[in-house]
C-alpha positions as CSV (number, residue, x, y, z in Angstrom):
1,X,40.3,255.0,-293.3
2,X,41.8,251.4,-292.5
3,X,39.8,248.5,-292.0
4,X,40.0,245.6,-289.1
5,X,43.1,243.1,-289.4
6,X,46.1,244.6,-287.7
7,X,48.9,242.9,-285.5
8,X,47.6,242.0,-282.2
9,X,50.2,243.8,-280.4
10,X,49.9,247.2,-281.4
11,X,50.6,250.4,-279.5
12,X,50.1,254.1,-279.2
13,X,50.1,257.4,-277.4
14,X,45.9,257.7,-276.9
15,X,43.3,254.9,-278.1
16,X,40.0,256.5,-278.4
17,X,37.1,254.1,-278.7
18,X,34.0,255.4,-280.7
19,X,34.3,257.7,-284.4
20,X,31.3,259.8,-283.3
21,X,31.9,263.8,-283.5
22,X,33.6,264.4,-279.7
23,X,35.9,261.3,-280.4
24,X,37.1,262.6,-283.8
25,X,37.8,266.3,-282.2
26,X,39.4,264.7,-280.1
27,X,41.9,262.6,-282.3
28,X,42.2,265.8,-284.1
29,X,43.3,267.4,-281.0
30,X,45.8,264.9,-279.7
31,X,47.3,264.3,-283.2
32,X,48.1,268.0,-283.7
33,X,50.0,268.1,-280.4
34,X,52.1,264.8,-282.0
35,X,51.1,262.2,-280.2
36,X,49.8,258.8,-281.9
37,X,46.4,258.4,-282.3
38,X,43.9,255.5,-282.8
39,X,40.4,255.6,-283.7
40,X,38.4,252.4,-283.3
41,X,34.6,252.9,-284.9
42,X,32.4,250.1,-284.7
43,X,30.6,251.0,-287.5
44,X,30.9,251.1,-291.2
45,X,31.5,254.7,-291.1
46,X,32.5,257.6,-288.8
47,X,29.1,258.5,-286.8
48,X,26.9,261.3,-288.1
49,X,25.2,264.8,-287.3
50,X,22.1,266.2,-287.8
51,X,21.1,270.0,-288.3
52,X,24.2,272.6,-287.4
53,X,23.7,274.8,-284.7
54,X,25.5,273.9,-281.3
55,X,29.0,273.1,-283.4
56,X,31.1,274.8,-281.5
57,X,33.1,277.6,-283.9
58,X,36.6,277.5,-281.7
59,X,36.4,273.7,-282.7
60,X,35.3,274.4,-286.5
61,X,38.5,277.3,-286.4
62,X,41.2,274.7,-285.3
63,X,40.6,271.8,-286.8
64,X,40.3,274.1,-289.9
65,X,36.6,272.3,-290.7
66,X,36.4,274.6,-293.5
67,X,39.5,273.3,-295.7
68,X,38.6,269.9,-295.0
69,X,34.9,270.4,-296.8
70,X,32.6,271.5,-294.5
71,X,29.9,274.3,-295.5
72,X,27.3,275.2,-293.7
73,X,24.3,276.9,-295.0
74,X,21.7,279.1,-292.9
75,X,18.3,278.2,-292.9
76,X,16.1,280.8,-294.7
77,X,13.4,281.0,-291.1
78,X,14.4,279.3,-288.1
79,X,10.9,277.6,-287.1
80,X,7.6,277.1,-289.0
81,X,4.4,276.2,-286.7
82,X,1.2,275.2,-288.0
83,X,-1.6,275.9,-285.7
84,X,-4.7,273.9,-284.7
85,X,-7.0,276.5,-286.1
86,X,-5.4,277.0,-289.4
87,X,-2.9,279.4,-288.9
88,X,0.9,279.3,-288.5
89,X,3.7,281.0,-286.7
90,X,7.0,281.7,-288.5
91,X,9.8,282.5,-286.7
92,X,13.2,284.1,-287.9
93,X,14.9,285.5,-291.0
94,X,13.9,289.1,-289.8
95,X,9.9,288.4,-289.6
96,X,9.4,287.2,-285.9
97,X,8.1,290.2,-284.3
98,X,5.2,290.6,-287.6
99,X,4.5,287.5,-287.2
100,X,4.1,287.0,-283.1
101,X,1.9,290.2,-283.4
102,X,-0.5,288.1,-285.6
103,X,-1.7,286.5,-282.8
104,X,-0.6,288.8,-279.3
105,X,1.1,292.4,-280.0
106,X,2.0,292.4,-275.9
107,X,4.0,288.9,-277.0
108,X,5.5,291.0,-280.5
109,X,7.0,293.6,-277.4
110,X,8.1,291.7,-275.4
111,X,10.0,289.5,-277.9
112,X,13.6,291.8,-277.3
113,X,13.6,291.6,-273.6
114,X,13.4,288.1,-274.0
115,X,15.8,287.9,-276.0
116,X,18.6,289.9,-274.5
117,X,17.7,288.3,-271.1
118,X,18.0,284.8,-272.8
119,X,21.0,286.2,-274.6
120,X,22.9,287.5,-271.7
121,X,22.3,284.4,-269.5
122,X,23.5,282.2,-272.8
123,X,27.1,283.9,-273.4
124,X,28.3,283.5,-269.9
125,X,27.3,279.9,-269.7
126,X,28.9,279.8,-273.3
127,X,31.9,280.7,-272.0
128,X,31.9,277.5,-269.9
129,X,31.3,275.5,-272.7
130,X,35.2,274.8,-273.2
131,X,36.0,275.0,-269.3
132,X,36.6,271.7,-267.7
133,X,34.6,271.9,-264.5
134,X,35.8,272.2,-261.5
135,X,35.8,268.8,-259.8
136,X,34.7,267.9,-256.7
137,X,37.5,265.7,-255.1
138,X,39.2,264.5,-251.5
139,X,42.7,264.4,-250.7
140,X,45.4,267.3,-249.7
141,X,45.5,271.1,-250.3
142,X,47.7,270.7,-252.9
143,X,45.2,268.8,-254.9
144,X,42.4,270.7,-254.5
145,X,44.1,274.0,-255.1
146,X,44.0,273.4,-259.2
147,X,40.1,273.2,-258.5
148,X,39.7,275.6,-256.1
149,X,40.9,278.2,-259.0
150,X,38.8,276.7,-261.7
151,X,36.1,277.3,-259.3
152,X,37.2,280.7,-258.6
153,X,37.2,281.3,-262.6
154,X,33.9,279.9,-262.7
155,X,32.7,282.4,-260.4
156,X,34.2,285.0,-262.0
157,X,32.2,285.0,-265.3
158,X,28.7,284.2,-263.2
159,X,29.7,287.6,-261.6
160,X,29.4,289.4,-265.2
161,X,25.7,289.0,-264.7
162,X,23.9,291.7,-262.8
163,X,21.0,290.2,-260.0
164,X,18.4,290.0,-262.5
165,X,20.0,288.2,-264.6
166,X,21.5,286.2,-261.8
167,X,17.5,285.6,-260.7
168,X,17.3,284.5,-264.7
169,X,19.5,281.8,-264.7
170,X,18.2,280.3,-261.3
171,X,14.6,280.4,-262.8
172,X,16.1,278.8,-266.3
173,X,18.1,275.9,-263.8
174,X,15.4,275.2,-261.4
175,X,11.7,275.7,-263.2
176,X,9.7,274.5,-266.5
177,X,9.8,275.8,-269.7
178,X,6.2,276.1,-269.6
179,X,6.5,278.1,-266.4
180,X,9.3,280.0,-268.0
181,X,7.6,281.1,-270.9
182,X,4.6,281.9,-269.2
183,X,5.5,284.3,-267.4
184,X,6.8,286.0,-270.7
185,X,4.3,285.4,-273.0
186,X,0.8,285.1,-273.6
187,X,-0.2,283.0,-276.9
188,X,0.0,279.5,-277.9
189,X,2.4,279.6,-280.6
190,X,5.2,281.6,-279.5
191,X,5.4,279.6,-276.4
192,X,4.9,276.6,-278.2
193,X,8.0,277.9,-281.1
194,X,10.8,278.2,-278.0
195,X,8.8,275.5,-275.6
196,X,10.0,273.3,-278.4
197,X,13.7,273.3,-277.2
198,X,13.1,272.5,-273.7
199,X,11.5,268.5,-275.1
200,X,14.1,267.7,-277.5
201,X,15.9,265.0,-276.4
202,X,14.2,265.6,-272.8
203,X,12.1,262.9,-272.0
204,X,9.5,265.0,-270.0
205,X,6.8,267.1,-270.0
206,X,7.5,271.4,-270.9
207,X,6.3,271.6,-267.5
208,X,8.5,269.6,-265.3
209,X,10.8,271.3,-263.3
210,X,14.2,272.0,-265.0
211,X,13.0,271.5,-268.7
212,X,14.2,275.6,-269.0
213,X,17.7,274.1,-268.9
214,X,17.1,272.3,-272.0
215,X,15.6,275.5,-273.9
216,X,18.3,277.3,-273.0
217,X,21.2,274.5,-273.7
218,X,19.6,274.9,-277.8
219,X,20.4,278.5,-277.7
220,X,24.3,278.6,-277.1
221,X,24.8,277.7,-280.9
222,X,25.7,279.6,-283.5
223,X,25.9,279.0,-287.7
224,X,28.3,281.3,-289.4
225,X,29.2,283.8,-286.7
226,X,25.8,284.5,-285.9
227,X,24.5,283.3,-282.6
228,X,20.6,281.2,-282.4
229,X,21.0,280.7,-286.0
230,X,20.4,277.4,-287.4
231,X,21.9,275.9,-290.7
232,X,22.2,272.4,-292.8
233,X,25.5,271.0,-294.0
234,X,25.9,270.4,-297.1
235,X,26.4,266.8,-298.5
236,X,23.9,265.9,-296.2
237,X,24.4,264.7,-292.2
238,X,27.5,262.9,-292.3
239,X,29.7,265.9,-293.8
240,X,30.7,267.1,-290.4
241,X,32.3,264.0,-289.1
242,X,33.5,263.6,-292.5
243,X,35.5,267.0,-292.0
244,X,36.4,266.0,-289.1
245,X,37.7,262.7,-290.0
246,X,39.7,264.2,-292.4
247,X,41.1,266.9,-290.4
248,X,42.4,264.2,-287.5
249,X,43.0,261.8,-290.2
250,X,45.6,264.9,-292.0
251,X,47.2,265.4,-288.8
252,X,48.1,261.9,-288.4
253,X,45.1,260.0,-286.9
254,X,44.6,256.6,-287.7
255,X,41.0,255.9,-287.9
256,X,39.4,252.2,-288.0
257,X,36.2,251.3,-289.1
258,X,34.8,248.5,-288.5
259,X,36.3,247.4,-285.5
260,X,34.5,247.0,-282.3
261,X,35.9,246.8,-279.2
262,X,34.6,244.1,-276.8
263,X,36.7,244.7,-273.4
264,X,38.8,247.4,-272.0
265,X,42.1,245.8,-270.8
266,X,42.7,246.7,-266.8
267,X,46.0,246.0,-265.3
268,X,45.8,247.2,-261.1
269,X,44.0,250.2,-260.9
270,X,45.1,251.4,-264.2
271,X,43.2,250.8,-268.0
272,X,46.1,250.0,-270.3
273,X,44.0,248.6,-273.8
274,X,41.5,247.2,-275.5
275,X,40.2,244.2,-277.1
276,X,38.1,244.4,-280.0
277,X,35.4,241.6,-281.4
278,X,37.7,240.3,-284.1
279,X,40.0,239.4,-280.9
280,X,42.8,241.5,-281.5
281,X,44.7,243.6,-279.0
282,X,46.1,247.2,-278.6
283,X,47.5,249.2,-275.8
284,X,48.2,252.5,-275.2
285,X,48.9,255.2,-271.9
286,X,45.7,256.8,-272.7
287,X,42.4,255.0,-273.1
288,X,39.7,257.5,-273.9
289,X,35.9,256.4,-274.8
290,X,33.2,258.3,-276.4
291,X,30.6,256.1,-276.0
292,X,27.4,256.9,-273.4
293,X,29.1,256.6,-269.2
294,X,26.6,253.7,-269.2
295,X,27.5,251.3,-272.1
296,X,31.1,251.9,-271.0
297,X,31.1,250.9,-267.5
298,X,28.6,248.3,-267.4
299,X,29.3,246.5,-271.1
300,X,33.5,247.1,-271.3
301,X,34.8,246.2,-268.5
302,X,35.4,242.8,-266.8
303,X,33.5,242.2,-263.7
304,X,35.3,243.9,-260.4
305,X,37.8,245.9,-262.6
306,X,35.6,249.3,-262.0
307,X,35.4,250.3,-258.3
308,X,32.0,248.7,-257.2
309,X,30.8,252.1,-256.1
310,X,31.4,254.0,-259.0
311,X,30.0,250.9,-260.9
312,X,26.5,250.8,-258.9
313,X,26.1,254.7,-259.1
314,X,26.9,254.5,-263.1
315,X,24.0,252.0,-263.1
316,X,21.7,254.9,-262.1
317,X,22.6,257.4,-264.7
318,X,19.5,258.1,-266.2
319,X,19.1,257.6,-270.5
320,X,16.4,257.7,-273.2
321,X,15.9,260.7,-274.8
322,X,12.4,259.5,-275.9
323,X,13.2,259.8,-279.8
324,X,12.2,258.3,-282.9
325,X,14.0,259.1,-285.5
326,X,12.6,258.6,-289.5
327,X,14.5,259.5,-293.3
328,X,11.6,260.0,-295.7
329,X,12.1,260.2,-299.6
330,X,9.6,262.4,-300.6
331,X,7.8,263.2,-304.4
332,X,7.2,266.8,-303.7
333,X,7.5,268.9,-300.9
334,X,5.0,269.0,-298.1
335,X,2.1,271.4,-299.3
336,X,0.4,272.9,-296.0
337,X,-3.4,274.1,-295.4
338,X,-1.9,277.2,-293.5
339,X,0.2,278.2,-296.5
340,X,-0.7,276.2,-299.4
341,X,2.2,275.6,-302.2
342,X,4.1,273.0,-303.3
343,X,6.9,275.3,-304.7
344,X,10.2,275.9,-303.0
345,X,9.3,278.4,-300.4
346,X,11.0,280.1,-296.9
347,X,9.0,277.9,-294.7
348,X,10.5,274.8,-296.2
349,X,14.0,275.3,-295.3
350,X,13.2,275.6,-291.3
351,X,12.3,273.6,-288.9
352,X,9.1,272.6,-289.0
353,X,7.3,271.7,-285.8
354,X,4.1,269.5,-285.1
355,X,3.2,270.3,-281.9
356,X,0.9,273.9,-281.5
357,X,1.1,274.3,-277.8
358,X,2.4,273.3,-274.8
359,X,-0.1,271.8,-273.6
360,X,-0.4,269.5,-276.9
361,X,3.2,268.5,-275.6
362,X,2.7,267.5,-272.3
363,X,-0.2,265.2,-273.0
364,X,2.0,263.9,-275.7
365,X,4.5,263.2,-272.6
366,X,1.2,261.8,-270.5
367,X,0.6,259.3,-273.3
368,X,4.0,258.7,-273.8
369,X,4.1,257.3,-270.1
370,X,1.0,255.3,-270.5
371,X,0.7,253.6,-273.7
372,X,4.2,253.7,-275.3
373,X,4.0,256.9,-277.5
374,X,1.7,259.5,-278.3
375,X,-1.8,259.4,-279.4
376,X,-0.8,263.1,-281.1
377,X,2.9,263.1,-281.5
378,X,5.7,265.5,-281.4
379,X,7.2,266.1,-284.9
380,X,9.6,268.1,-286.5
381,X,10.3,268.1,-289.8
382,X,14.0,268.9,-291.3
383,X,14.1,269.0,-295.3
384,X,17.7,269.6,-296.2
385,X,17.4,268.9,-299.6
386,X,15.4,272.3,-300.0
387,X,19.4,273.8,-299.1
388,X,21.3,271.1,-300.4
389,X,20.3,269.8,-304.6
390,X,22.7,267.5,-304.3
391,X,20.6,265.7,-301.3
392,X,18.1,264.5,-304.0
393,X,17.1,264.3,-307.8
394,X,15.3,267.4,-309.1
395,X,12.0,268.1,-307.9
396,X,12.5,265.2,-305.2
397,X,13.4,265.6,-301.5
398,X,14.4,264.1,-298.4
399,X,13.4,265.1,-295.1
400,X,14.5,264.0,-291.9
401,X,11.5,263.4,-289.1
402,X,12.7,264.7,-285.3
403,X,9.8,263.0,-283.1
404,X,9.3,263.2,-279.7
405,X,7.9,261.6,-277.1
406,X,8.6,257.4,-278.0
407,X,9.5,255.5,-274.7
408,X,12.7,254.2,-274.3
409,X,11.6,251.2,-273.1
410,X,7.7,250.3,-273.5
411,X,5.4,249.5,-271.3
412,X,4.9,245.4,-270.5
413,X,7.5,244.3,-272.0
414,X,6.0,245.3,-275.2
415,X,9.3,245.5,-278.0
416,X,10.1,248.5,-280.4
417,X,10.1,245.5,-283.4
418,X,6.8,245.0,-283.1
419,X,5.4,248.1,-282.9
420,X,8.0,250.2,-284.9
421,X,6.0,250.4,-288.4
422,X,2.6,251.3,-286.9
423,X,4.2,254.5,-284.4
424,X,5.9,255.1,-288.0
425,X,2.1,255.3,-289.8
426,X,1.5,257.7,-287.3
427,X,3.9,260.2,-287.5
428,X,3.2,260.3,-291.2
429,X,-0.7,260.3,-290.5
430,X,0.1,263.3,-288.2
431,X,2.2,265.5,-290.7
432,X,-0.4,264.2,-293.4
433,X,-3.3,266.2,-291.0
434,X,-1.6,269.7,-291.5
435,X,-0.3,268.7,-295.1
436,X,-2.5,266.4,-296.9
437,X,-0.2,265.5,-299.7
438,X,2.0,264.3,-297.3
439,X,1.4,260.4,-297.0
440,X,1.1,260.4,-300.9
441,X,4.8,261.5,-301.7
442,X,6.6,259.6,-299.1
443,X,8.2,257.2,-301.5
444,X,10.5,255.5,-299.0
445,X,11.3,256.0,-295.3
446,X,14.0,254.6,-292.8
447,X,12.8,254.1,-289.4
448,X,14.8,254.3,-286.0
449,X,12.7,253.6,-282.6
450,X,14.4,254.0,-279.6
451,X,15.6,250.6,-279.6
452,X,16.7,250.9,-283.0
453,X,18.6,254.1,-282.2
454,X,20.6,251.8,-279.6
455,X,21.4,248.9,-281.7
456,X,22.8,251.4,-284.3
457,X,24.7,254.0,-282.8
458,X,25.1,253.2,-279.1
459,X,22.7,255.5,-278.0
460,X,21.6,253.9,-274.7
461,X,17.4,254.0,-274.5
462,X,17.7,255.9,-277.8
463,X,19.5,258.7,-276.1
464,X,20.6,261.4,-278.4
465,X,22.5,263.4,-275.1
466,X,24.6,260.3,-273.4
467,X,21.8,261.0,-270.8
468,X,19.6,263.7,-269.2
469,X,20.3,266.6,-269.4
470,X,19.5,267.3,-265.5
471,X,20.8,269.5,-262.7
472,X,21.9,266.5,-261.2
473,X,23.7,265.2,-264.6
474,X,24.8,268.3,-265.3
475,X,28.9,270.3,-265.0
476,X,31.0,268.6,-262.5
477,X,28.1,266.2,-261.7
478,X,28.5,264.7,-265.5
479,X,28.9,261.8,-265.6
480,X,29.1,262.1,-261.6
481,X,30.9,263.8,-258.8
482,X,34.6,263.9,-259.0
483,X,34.6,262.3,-262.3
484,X,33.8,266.2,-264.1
485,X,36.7,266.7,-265.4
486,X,36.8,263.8,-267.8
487,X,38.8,261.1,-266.2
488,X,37.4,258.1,-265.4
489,X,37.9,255.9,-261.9
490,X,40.8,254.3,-263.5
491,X,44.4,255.2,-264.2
492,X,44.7,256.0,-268.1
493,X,41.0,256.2,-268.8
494,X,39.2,259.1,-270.0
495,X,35.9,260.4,-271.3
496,X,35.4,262.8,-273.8
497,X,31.5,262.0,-274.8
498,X,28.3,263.7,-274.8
499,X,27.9,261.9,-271.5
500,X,30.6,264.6,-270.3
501,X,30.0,268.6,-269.6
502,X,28.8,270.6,-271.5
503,X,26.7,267.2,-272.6
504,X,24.5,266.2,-275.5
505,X,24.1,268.0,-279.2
506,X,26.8,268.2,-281.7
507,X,28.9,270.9,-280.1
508,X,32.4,269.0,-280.4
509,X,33.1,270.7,-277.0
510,X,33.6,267.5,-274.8
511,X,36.1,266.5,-277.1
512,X,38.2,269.3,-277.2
513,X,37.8,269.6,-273.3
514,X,39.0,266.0,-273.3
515,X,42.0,266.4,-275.3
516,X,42.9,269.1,-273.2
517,X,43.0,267.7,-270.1
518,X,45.0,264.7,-271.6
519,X,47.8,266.5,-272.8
520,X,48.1,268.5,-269.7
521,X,48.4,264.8,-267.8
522,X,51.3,264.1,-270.6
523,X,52.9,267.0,-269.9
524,X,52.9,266.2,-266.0
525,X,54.5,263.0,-266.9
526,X,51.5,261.3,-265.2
527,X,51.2,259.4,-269.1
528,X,54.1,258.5,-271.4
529,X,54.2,258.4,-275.0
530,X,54.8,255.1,-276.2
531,X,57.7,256.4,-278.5
């Protein structure tokens, strides 16, 4: 990778601002077809990835991931809940059913209806993953026809699914989570286990109406052919966009670090470059961002070069993910009062969650709303290290801190650097409560608020998903009506972000949709290659 400091008249084929995971698969993409490729990163270093799940395997196949260093390995149990009363719940790695019956043996039965239900709901929305959406647009027949079929196709994979499963999938796109596992199960912790997906990243109570989305969105990955599975990579978070910086980067990608863009150059109604901070210039047909719908069209663009209307609705596309984000460097591993040990153990390796029931979540939500952050916070804990040795020194660890519920923007005009090291104290104090040795071994931690999340990595309000992850946010409504198909309202400018279908989590799918639909617009001669 090349630093800053090139001529100020450069060109190529596509210009992709951003290094993050969608605008590397992209590059990838668009260089394997031959066309030439920039990457401009603001940062350091190519962005990074957390745990492995929603990586899409058609885009770990062709970009050949695998050569290019990336291993993935599977947790040992998916989820580890400690419960109020001294218990815990651990799900996956062949035990779930023994272990649901602990507390409900109607819940233990009911566990593989669920789950095929779930299951047959997730593979036809899976398949639409790496569709482009149809998009919603005005203008001649002859336009519309190419969306009319995509629609059609669309259709024709909801029609695989028989009425109750068709009834499903309304119920998982119009109620809560909490409704939605209610009406399956009866006890806390299971409920608590899969009400879990339905608040990360969501900014809202388990119980507000379309929160089932969210669950459901978790459960289209897969690690290693096997679908719902959930893995670490190893080398730590950024070894996926390090494979695939090196897979673009091998098939001819030039990638820039260090180099911000400021503006995005318009000429009429068409972008045609960029300028970055250190004031230098490059052009290109295609101009393609992977940074979050809002921070493009309201920070990159010179006043009245977007269409006003497109500009104003932009300004309402809602952000903050409500996360706060903490590295700890720990002594020894977290030894728990439901299952005392110190020792590498099963339970280590998974995902393990702070929160015991639903109702624990939705007050955290309440609180959330009224003071800043929770009073009893949403934590999960991620220790890689117990997968990866290489992550640490012997008999040390690192463990990553997933918490939930931290306002995007707080109360009174209150700011994140004020308050950052206390809400910090208190996700430690709150681990520290179901693992007393907890606060003693954290020997160092790195802290990201909201705020901080934004400064760092773009992520407007903190927002791990380039926005919500709403019906109204959602296929050819993301980032809005007509714009689904990742082309922005200008000539030459595209989208392939999280802030695009199928949205947020590191799936690579946008990208790959992206450089789809941009090679189909240089093969209609609607872009020419610069060579």
């Amino acid at each position: 990778m090349s630093k800053a400091g090139r001529s100020s008249a450069e060109r190529c084929d596509a210009l992709i601002i951003g290094g993050g995971h969608n605008g590397l698969v992209c590059a990838a993409y668009l260089a394997a077809a031959g066309l030439k490729v920039t990457v401009l990163e603001r940062r350091s270093v190519v962005g990074g990835a957390d745990t492995v799940s929603l990586l899409n395997p058609k885009v770990v196949r062709d970009l050949d991931l695998t050569r290019h260093g990336l291993r993935v390995v599977e947790r040992k149990v998916s989820n580890f809940l400690p419960t109020e009363d001294g218990r815990y719940l651990m799900v996956g790695g062949g035990r779930t059913h023994t272990e649901v019956a602990k507390f409900s043996a109607n819940d233990a039965a009911r566990l593989d209806e669920y789950g095929e239900r779930l299951g047959a709901v997730a593979d036809v929305l899976r398949d639409l993953v790496l569709e482009t959406p149809p998009n919603a647009i005005q203008g001649s027949w002859r336009a519309a026809l190419p969306e009319l079929l995509r629609a059609a196709r669309v259709g024709g994979r909801l029609r695989k699914l028989d009425m109750k499963q068709r009834r499903e999938l309304l119920s998982l796109f119009a109620t809560s989570a909490g409704d939605y596992l209610e009406g399956w199960f009866e006890s806390d912790p299971i409920k608590a286990v899969y009400g879990f997906d339905g608040v990360v990243g969501n900014y809202a109570s388990p119980y507000t109406p379309g929160s089932a989305y969210v669950l459901l969105h978790h459960v289209f990955g897969e690690v290693n052919g096997k679908k719902g599975t959930w893995g670490h990579a190893i080398g730590g978070m950024g070894a996926i966009t390090q494979a695939m910086a090196k897979a673009a980067a091998a098939r001819g990608a030039d990638i820039r670090v260090s180099t911000a863009v400021r503006e995005v150059i318009v000429e009429g109604d068409r972008a045609v470059g960029v300028v970055t901070e250190a004031g230098g210039t490059l052009h290109a047909p295609a101009i393609i961002s992977n940074l979050n719908p809002k921070l493009l069209f309201l920070k990159m663009f010179a006043a009245g070069a977007v269409p006003e209307e497109f500009r104003e609705r932009i300004s309402h596309w809602r952000c903050g993910s409500g996360t706060f984000r903490m590295n700890v460097a720990l002594s020894e591993l977290p030894d728990f009062t439901c299952l005392p040990g110190k020792a590498p153990a099963d339970h280590h390796t998974a995902g393990i969650i702070i929160a015991p029931t639903l109702s624990y979540m939705e007050q955290a939500y309440f609180d959330a709303r009224s003071f800043g952050w929770s009073r009893k916070p949403i934590v999960e804990i991620v220790i890689p290290s117990t997968l990866d040795e290489t992550l640490a020194p012997a008999g040390r660890h690192v463990a990553s801190l997933f918490c939930q519920h931290a306002a995007p923007q707080l109360p009174n005009g209150e700011s994140w650097d004020r308050h950052r090291e206390t809400v910090a104290d208190l996700m430690i104090d709150t681990i520290n409560a179901y693992a007393p040795n907890f606060k003693a071994a954290v020997l160092g931690r790195q802290i990201m608020s909201p705020l901080d999340l934004e400064r760092t990595f773009g992520l407007v309000g903190g927002d791990i998903f380039h926005g919500a992850l709403t019906l109204d946010q959602l296929f050819s409504a993301r980032p809005m009506l007509g714009h689904g198909n990742y082309r922005g309202p200008l000539q030459g400018l595209y989208m392939c972000g999280a802030g695009t279908h199928p949205g947020g989590g590191v799936t690579g799918a946008p990208g790959h949709n992206a450089a789809r639909e941009i090679l189909a617009d240089f093969r209609r001669g609607w872009l020419r290659r610069v060579a």
